[in-house]
C-alpha positions in Angstrom: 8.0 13.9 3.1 8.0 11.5 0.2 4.4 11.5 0.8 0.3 12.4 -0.1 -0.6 15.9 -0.4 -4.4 16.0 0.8 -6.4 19.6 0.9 -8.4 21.2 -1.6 -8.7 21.7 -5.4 -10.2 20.1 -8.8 -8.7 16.9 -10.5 -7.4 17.6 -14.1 -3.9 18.5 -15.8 -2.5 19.9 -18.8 0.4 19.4 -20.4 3.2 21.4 -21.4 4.6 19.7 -24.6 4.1 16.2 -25.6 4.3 13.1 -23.4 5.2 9.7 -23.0 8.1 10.5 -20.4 10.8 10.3 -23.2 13.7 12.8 -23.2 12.3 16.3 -24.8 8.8 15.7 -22.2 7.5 18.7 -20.4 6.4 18.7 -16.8 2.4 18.0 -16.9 0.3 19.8 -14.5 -2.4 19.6 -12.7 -4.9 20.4 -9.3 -5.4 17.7 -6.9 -7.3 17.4 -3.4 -3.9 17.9 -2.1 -2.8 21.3 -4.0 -1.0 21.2 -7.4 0.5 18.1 -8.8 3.5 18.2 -11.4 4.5 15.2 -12.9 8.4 15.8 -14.0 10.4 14.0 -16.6 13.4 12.3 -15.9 15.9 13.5 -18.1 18.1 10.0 -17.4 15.5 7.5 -17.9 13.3 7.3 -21.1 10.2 6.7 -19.5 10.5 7.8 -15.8 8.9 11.1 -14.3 8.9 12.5 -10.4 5.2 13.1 -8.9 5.8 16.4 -6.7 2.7 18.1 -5.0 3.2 21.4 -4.5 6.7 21.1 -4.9 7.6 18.6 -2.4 8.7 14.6 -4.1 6.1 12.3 -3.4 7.1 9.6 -5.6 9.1 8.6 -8.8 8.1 6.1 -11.5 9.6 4.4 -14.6 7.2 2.8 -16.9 9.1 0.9 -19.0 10.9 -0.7 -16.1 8.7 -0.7 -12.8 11.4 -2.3 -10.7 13.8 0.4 -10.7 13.5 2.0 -7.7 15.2 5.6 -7.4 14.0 7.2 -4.0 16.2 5.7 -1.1 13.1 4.6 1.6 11.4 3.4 -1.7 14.4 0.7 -2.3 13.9 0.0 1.1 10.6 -1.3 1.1 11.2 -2.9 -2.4 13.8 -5.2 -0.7 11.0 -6.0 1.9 9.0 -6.5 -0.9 11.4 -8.8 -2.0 12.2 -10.7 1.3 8.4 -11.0 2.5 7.8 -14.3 1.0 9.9 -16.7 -1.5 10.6 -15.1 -4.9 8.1 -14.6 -7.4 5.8 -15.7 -4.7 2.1 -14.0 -5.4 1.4 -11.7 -2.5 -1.9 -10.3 -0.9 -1.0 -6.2 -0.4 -2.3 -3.2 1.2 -0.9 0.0 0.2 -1.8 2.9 2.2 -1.1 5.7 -0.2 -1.0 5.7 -3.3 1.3 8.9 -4.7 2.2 7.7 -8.4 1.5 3.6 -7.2 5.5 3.0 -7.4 5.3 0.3 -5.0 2.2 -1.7 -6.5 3.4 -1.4 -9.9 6.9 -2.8 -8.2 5.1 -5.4 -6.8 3.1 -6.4 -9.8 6.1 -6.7 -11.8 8.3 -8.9 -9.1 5.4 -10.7 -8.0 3.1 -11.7 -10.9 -0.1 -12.8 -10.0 -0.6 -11.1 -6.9 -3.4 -8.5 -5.7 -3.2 -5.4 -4.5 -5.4 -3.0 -3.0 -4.5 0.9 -3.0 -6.1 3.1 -0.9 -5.4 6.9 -1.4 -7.6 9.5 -0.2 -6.7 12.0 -2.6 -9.5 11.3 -5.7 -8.2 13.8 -8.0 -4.7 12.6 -7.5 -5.7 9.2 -8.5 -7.4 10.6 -11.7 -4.5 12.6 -12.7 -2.1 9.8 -12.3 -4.2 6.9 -13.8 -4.7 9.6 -17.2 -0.8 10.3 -17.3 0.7 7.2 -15.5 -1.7 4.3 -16.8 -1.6 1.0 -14.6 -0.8 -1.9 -16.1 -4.4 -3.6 -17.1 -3.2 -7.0 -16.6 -1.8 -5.8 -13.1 -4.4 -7.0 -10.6 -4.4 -3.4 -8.3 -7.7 -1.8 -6.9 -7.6 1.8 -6.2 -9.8 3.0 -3.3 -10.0 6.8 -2.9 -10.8 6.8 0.6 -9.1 8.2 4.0 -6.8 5.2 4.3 -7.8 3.6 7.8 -11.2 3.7 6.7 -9.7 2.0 3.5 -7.9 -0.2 6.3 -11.0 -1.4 7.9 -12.4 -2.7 4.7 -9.9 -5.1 4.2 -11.1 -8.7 5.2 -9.7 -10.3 8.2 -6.3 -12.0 7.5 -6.3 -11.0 4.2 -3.0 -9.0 3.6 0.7 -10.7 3.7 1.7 -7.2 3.8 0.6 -4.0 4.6 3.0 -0.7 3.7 1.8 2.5 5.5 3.3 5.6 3.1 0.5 8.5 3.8 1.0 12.0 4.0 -0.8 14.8 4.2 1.4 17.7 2.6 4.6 16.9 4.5 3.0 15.1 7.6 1.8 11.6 8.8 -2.0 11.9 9.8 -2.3 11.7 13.6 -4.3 8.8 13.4 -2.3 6.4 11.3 0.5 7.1 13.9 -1.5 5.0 17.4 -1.4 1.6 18.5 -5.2 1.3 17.4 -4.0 1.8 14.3 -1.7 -0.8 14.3 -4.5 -3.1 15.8 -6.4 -2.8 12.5 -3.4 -3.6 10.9 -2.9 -6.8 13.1 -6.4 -7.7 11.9 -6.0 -7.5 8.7 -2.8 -9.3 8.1 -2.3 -12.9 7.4 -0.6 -15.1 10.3 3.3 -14.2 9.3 2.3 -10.8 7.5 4.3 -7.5 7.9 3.8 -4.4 8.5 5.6 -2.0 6.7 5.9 2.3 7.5 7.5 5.1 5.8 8.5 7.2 8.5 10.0 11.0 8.3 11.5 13.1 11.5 14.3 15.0 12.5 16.3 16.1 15.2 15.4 15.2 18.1 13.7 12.0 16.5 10.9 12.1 19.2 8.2 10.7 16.6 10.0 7.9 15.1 11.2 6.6 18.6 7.4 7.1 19.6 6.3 4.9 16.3 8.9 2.4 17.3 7.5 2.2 20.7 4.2 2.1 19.7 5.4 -0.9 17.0 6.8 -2.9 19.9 4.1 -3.0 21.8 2.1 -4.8 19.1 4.7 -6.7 17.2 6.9 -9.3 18.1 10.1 -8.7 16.4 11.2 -5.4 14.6 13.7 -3.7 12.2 14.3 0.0 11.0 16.4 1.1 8.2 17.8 4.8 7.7 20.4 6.8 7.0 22.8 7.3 9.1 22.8 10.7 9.9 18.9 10.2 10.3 20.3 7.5 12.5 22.5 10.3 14.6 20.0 13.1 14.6 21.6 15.6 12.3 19.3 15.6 9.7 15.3 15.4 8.8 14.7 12.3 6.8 13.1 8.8 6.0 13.2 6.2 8.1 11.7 2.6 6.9 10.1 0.4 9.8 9.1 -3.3 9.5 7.1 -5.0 12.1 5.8 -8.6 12.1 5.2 -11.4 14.6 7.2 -13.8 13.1 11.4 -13.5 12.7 12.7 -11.0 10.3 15.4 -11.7 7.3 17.7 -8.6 8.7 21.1 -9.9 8.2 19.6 -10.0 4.3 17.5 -7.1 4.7 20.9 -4.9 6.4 23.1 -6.5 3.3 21.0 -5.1 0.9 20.4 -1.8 2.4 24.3 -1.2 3.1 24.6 -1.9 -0.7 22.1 0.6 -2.7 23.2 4.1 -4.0 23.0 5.6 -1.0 23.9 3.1 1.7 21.7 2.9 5.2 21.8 1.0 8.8 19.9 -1.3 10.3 19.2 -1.9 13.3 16.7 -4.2 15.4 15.9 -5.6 19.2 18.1 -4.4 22.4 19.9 -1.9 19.8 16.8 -0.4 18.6 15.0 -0.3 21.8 17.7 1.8 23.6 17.4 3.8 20.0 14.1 4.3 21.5 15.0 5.2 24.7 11.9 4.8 27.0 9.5 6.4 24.5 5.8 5.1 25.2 3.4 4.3 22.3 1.0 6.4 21.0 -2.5 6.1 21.6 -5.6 7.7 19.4 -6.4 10.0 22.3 -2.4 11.7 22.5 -1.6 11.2 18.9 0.1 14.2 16.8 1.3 14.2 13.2 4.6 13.7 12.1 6.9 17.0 12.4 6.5 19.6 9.7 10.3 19.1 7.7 12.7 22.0 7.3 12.1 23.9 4.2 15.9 23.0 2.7 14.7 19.0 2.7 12.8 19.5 -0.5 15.8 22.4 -1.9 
């Protein structure tokens, strides 16, 4: 959920009404690799629309104010963002999946200077979002429509300070960005210090997120996961943002800030979280399954 549609279709969108995500726009249209993309306007903010692909919220973007953040797991990550290195800091960053490049164009605006590399399969999806949703030119972000762990193993050794992992086909995290081999590409390419970041989505009875947790541990060093809490307690299908690295983590900051945005979460990290995880064993490439299929009433 909250993710990148991937199947079949042409790029291209039309319009209903005029645009510029002002109060009066209409929804604009379009087919994507993924199925059909709508970008809605947000009838609160002057220049914010919602990217849904056939239906479901992928991602939500303000141009004239890239660090607002309105999707709960997307503050998340912006306060890792944030923590990751010193303030205003210029970061190296990986974004697997791209959806309407919230998190770049968050970066690029807290974090002049820094680069970015975006890697989203979808083509079409990053033709119809660069025409309606134009980048910043100044904003030093490279868009590579590729599967995103062959994206992953372009990147140069050591090269990322951070790597967030927010891919989705339809509703579902590939099977294969969900194994420890995947996180050992990962390893590779991040700097001494980097993080790993994931946008995770399950429901009751959480069996893939305490298998991604497991399969985190037994890579990383030290790690921290942030949800809701009734994700937390198993009663209902939702996000769930995991941060990995091999150095300590800021989580007394990171929980603080959590347990303050609009819709408050918990954190939790070492003995607590690994009992959260209850025995689970990592994934491996060979046993590896997407992420569950959510309930219809999530996206209702």
């Amino acid at each position: 959920m909250a993710g990148k549609g991937r199947g079949s279709g042409s790029g291209g969108g039309r319009q209903r009404g005029r645009g510029g995500g002002s109060a009066g726009s209409e929804a604009v249209v379009g087919r994507v690799d993924g199925g059909t993309a709508e970008l809605a306007p947000d009838r609160e903010r002057a220049e914010a629309w919602t990217l849904l692909i056939d239906g479901a919220p992928q991602s939500h973007v303000d141009l004239g104010d890239p660090g607002y953040l309105d999707f709960a797991y997307q503050r998340r990550i912006g306060h890792l963002i944030d923590l990751v290195a010193p303030a205003r800091q210029p970061l190296n960053v990986v974004h697997l999946g791209g959806g309407a490049f919230t998190l770049a164009r968050y970066t690029a605006a807290a974090r002049p200077r820094s680069t970015q590399q975006v890697v989203e399969i979808d083509a079409a999806l990053v033709a119809f979002v660069r025409q309606h949703l134009p980048l910043d030119p100044q904003a030093r972000v490279r868009v590579r429509a590729v599967d995103a762990r062959a994206g992953l193993a372009k990147v140069p050794d050591g090269w990322a300070d951070l790597v967030i992992a927010d891919v989705f086909s339809g509703a579902r995290t590939p099977a294969h960005l969900t194994s420890a081999e995947f996180l050992d590409d990962v390893r590779r390419a991040l700097a001494p210090g980097g993080w790993y970041v994931a946008n995770l989505a399950d429901g009751p009875p959480l069996a893939h997120l305490k298998g991604q947790i497991a399969t985190a541990a037994s890579r990383f060093e030290h790690l921290a996961l942030a949800a809701d809490p009734v994700v937390w307690r198993g009663k209902r299908f939702g996000n769930a943002v995991l941060v990995a690295a091999d150095r300590e983590l800021p989580v007394a900051e990171f929980t603080r800030r959590v347990a303050s945005d609009p819709h408050p979460g918990r954190v939790e990290q070492g003995r607590a979280l690994a009992d959260f995880a209850g025995g689970a064993a990592p994934v491996a490439d060979a046993s590896a399954v997407a992420s569950p299929e959510p309930p219809p009433s999530v996206f209702r």
